[in-house]
C-alpha positions in Angstrom: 31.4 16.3 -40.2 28.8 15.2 -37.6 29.4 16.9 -34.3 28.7 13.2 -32.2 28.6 13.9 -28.7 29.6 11.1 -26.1 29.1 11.0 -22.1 30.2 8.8 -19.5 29.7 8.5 -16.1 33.1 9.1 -13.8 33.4 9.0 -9.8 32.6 12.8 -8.3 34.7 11.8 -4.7 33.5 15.9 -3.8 30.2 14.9 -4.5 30.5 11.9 -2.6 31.8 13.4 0.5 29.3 16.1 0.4 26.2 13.6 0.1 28.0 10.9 2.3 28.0 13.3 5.5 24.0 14.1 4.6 23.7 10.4 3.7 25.5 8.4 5.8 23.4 8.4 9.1 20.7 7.9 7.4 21.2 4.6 5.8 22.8 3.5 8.9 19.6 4.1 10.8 17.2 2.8 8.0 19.5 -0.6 8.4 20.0 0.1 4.2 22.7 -1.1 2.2 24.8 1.8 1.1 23.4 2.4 -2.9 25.7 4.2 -5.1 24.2 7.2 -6.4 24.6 8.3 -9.7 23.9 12.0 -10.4 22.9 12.9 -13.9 20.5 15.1 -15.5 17.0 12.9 -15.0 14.4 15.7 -16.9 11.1 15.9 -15.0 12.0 13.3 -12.8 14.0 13.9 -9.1 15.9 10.3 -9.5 14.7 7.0 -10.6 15.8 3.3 -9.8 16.4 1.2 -13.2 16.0 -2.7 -12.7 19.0 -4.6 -11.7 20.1 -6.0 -15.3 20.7 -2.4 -16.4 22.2 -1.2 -13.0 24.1 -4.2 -11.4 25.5 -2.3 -8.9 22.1 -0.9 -7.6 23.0 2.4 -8.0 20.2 4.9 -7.9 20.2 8.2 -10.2 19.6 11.4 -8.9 19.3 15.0 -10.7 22.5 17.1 -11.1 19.8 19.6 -9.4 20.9 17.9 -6.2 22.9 20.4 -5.6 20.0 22.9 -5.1 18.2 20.5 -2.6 17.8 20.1 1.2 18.9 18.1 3.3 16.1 16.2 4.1 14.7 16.0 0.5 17.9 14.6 -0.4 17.3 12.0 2.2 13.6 11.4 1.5 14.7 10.6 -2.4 17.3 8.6 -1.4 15.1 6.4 0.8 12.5 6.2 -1.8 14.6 5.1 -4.5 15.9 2.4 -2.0 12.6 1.0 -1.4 12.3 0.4 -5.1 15.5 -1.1 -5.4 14.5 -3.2 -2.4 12.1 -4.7 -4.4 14.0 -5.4 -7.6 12.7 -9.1 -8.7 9.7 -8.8 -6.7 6.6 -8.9 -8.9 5.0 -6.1 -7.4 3.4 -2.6 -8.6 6.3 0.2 -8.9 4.0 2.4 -6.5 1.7 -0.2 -4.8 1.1 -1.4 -1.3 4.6 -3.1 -1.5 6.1 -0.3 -1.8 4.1 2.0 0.0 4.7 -0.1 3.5 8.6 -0.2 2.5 9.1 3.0 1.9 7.3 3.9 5.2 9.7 1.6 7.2 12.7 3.2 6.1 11.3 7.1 6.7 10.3 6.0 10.3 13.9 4.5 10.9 15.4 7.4 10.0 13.1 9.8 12.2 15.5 11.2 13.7 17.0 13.1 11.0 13.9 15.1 9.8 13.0 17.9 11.7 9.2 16.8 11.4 7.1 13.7 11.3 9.3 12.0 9.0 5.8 10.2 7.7 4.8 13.4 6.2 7.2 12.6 3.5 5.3 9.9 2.5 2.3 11.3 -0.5 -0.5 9.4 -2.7 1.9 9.3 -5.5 3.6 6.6 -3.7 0.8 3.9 -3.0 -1.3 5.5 -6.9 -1.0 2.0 -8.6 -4.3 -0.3 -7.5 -3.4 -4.1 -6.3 -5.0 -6.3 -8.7 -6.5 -7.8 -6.0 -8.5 -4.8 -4.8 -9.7 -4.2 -8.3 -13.8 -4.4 -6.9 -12.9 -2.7 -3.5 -14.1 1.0 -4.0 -12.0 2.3 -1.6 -9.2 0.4 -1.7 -6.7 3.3 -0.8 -8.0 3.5 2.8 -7.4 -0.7 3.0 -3.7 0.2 1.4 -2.9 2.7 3.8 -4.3 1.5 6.7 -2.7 -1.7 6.4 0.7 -0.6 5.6 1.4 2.4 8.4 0.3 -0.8 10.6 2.6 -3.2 9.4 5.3 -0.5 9.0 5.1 0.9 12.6 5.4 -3.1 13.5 8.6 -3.6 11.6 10.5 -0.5 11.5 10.5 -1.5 15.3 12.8 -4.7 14.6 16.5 -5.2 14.1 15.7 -6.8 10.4 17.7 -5.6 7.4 16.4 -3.3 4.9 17.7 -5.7 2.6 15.5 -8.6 3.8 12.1 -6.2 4.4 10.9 -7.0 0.4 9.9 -10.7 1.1 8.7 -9.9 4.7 6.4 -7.0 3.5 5.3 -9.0 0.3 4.4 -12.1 2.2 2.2 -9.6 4.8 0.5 -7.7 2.2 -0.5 -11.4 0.7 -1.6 -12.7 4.4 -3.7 -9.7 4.1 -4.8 -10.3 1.1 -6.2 -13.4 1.7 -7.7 -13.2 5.5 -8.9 -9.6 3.9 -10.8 -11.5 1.0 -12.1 -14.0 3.9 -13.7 -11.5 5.6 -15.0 -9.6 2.8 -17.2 -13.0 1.6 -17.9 -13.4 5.0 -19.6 -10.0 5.3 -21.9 -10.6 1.9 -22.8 -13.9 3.3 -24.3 -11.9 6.1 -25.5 -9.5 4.5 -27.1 -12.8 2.4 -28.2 -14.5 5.5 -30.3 -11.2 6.8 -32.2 -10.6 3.3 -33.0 -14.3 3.3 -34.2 -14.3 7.1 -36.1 -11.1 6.3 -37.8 -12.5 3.6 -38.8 -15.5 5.2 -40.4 -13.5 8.2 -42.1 -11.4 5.4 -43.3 -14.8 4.5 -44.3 -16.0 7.6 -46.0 -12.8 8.8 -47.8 -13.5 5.2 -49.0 -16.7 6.2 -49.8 -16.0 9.3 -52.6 -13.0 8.2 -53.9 -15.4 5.3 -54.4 -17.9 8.0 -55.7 -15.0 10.6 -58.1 -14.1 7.5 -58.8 -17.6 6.7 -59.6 -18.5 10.5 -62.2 -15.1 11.0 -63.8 -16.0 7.6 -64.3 -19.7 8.8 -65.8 -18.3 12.2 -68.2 -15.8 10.5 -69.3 -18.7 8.2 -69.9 -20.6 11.4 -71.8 -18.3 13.4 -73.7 -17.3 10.4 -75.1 -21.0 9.7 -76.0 -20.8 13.4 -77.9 -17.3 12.9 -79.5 -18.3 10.2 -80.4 -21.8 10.6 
């Protein structure tokens, strides 16, 4: 007889108390919806944020290791799995600028519940995947991070929902996108119109000796039918 083992998730109202009073202040200050959580053994992985089709009530999963946890790495998942789940439907990279600005927002609303900057949080893991549209930037990570601690320091500022950040923060990044492009074609077509104006003083500094050269030898030529007339 096969031994088939079965598991299903049930409501932990202990669990929920304990994580609410750690919780609780913290999404009220990041202006977040309050996620369900559901605790389950995850493998390598702290938590993770499945799309909406397979968790319709946005819950996020978190490791039975919870439990071992401090307090403000509890909080720190929690708000990165939000800012994923903020983004659900958006098609944007899981780790990309998007998410990077996001997740940035939330950690500096909720300041005041890390004993540190709350920014330090924050690691290259979660801005890794390139934008497509930085693919021929070298160093796009400093454009990525520069532009979203900007734009998150702007909004974490304002009285707008966590909820409604995803289409605010995408439309930004694409804004920046585009006036970032402009300015990059704008820079090679300087750097364009120098090598061209160089080139056409080389040539006119060019012309200007052959001419010098041409002049003296005309001169000689002169004075010598004079001499030697």
């Amino acid at each position: 007889m096969i031994n088939l083992k079965v598991f299903k998730t049930a409501p932990a109202p202990v669990m929920a108390q304990w994580l609410g009073s750690i919780l609780d202040r913290v999404i009220a200050a990041a202006k977040l919806p309050s996620y369900p959580i559901e605790v389950r053994p995850t493998g390598r992985l702290s938590a993770w944020t499945e799309a909406h089709d397979f968790a319709p009530d946005g819950r996020l999963c978190m490791s039975s290791k919870v439990i071992f946890w401090q307090a403000e790495s509890i909080a720190a998942t929690y708000l990165h799995e939000s800012s994923h789940r903020l983004l659900d439907g958006q098609e944007v990279p899981a780790h990309g600028a998007e998410f990077f600005c996001i997740n940035a927002i939330l950690l500096l609303r909720a300041a005041d519940h890390f004993d540190r900057n709350s920014l330090e949080k924050l690691s290259l893991y979660d801005f890794a995947d390139q934008p497509e549209e930085l693919e021929n930037v070298e160093f796009w990570q400093g454009e990525v991070l520069d532009w979203a601690l900007k734009t998150a320091q702007e909004l974490a500022a304002t009285e707008t929902p966590a909820a409604a950040l995803a289409a605010v923060v995408c439309a930004r990044w694409q804004l920046h996108i585009t006036e970032s492009h402009k300015a990059r074609q704008k820079a090679v077509f300087a750097v364009q119109r120098q090598a061209e104006e160089r080139q056409s003083l080389k040539n006119s500094v060019s012309l200007f000796r052959w001419l010098a050269v041409l002049g003296w030898t005309s001169f000689l030529l002169v004075v010598s039918v004079f001499i030697f007339k």
